[in-house]
C-alpha positions in Angstrom: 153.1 41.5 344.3 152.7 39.6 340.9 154.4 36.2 340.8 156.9 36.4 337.9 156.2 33.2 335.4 158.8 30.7 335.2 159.9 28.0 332.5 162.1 26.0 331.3 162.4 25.0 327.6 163.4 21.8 325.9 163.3 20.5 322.3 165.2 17.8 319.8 168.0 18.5 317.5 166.5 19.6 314.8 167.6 22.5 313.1 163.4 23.8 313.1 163.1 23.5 316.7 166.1 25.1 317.8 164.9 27.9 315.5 161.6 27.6 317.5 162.9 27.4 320.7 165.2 30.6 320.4 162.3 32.2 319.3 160.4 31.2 322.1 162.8 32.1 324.5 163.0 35.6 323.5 159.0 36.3 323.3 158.8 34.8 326.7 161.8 36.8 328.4 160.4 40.0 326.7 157.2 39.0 328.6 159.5 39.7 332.1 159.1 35.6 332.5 162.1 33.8 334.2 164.2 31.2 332.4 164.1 28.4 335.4 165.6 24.7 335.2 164.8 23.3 338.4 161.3 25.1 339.9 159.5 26.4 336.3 155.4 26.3 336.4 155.8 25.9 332.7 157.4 23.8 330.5 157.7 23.8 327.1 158.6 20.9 325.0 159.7 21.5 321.2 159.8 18.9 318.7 157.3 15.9 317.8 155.4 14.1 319.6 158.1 11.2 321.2 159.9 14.0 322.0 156.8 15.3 324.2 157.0 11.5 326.0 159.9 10.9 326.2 160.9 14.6 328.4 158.1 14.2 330.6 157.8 10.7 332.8 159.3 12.9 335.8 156.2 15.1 335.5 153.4 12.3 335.8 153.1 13.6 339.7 153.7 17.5 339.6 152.0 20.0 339.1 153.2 21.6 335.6 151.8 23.5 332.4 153.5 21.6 329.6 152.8 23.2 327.0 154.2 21.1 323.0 154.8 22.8 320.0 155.0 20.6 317.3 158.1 20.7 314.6 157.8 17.1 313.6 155.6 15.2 311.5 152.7 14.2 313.7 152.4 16.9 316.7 148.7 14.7 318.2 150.0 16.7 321.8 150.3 19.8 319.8 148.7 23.0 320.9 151.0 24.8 318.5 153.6 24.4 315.7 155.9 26.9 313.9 153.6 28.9 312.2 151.0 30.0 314.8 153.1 31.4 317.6 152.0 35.2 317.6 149.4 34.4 320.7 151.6 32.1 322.3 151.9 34.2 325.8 148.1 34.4 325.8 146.8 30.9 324.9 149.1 29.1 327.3 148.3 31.7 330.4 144.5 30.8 329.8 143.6 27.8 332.4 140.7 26.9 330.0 143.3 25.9 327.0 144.6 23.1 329.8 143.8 19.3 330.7 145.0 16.3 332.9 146.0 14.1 330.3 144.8 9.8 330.4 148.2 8.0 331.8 148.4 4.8 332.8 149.4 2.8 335.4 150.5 -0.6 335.6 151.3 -2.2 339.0 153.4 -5.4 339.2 152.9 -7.4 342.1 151.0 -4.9 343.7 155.4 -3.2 344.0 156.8 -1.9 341.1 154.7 0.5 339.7 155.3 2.5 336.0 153.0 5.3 333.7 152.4 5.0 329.9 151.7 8.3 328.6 150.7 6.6 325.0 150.5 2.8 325.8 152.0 -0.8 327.2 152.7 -3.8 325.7 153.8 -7.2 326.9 155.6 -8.9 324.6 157.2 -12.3 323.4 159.6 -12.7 320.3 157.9 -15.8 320.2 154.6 -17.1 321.5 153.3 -16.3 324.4 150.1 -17.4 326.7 148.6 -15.3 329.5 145.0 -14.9 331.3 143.6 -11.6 331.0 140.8 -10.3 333.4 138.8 -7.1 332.9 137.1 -6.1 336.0 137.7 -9.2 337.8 136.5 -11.3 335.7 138.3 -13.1 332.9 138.2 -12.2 329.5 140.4 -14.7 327.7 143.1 -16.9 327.8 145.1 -15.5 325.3 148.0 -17.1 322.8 150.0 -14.8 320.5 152.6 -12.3 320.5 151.5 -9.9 322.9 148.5 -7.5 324.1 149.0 -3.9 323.9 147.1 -1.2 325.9 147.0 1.9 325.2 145.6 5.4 326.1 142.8 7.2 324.2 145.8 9.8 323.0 148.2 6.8 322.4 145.3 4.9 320.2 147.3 6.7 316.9 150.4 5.4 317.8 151.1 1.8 317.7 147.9 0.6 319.3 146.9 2.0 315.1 150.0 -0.1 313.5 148.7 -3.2 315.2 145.0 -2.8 314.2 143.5 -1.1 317.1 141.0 1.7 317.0 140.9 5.3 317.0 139.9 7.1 319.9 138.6 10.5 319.7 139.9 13.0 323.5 136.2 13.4 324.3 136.1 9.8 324.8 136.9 8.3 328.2 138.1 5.3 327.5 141.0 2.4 326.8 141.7 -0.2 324.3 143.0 -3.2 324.3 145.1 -5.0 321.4 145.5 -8.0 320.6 148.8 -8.3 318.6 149.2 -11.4 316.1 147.0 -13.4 318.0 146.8 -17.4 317.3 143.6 -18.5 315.4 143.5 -21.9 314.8 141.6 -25.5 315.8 143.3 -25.7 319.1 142.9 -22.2 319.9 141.0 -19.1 318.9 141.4 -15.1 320.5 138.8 -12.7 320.1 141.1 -11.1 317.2 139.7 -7.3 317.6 140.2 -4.4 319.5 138.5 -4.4 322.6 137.3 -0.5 323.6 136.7 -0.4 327.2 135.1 2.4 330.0 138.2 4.3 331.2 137.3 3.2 334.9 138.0 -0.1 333.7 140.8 -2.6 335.5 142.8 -4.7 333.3 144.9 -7.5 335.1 147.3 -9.8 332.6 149.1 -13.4 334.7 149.6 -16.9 334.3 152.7 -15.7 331.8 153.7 -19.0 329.5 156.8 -18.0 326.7 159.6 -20.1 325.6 161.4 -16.8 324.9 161.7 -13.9 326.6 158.9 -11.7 327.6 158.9 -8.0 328.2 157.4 -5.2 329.4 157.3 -1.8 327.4 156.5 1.1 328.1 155.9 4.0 325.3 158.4 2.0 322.9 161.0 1.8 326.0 161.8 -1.7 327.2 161.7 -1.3 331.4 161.4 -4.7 332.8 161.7 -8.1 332.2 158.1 -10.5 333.2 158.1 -13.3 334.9 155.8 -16.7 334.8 154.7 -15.5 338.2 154.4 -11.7 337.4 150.8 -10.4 338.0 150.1 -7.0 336.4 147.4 -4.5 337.1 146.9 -1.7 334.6 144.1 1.0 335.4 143.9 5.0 334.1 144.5 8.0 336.3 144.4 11.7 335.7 148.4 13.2 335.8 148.9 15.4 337.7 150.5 17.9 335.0 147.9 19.7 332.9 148.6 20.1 329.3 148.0 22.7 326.8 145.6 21.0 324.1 142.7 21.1 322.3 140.1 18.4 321.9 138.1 20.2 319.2 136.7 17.5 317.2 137.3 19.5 313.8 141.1 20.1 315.2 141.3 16.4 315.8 140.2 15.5 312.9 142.6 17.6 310.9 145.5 16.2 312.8 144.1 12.8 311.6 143.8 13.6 307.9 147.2 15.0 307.4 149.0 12.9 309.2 147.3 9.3 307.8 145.6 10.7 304.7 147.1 13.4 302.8 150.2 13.7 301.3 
């Protein structure tokens, strides 16, 4: 017997997506798929693209189709948006339009463990010192305001803003960002982006700050860091596959009309 499709729908409070998401709903239940909150192989996430991170940190371990259509103003997780819905049953029940999504994953003390979907920062409102090693070996001691890390699909959100590269998805890889660093006699940072191999380990320590220092995740304050706090940020594969494309001319689009054109 065929397995009836299940999945559960979210979206933001716009009054576009809840326009979308109505109309969703009824293509997909005249489909014979099953509205499910608790066991759905889909899910579908309407809105922009905080929207997408911010519904799924309890996904980073299962095994989900999320699928994003876009009604904000960016939509980089996108597959669809308000106007191209007419094959939405068939793209999303092709495996080939799916991917394991770059997280990260930053230990703390080798205990605590969180994901960054877009990227993590650690920083001070003031200055603040810490080593940084990148495979073991260390990089620099750096003095500023923070570093940021960020994910190849998180490398258009703040990691941008702070004067960090662009990274295309056909490129394994992470950056790192330095974020106001200091530059003068006494002490000098690198003072660019630093693109690294996506198997690469990052590890930040020896924290020094006069004010408080924090750790954020995907613009989400989670923890406060200690002098003594050692962190260890590498890249894994979730678990969840997500409905995208990483067609360079799609890609690019997204790029021009959300930082070019009017």
């Amino acid at each position: 017997m065929h397995k009836q499709n299940t999945y559960y729908i979210v979206n933001n409070a716009r009054p576009l997506s809840n326009k979308v998401t109505n109309l969703i709903k009824t293509t997909l239940n005249k489909a014979g798929w099953k509205f499910d909150k608790n066991n759905h192989q889909y899910l579908i996430v309407v809105g922009g693209d905080g929207t997408y991170v911010r519904f799924l940190r309890k996904y980073y371990a299962k095994d989900t189709k999320i699928i994003c259509v876009n009604t904000g103003t960016v939509g980089f997780y996108a597959k669809f948006n308000n106007r191209n819905l007419s094959n939405f049953v068939k793209v999303i029940t092709n495996e080939n339009n799916y991917i394991h999504p770059h997280v990260l994953t930053i230990s703390i003390n080798n205990k605590l463990v969180y994901n960054a979907m877009n990227e993590m920062v650690v920083q001070s409102l003031n200055t603040i010192k810490m080593d940084i090693k990148i495979n073991s070996d260390l990089y620099e001691k750096y003095m500023g305001t923070g570093i940021l890390i960020a994910t190849r699909t998180g490398s258009t959100g703040q990691g941008k803003s702070d004067g960090g590269a662009i990274i295309f998805p056909n490129v394994d890889a992470i950056e790192l960002v330095e974020i106001a660093p200091t530059n003068h006699s006494q002490h000098r940072s690198f003072n660019a982006p630093t693109i690294l191999n996506g198997n690469t380990k990052i590890e930040l320590f020896n924290f020094v700050s006069a004010q408080r220092c924090d750790l954020i995740i995907d613009g989400i304050r989670v923890k406060h860091i200690n002098p003594t706090d050692h962190l260890i940020i590498t890249k894994q594969l979730a678990n969840f596959r997500l409905c995208f494309s990483d067609d360079t001319k799609n890609y690019i689009n997204k790029l021009q009309q959300t930082f070019i054109k009017d």
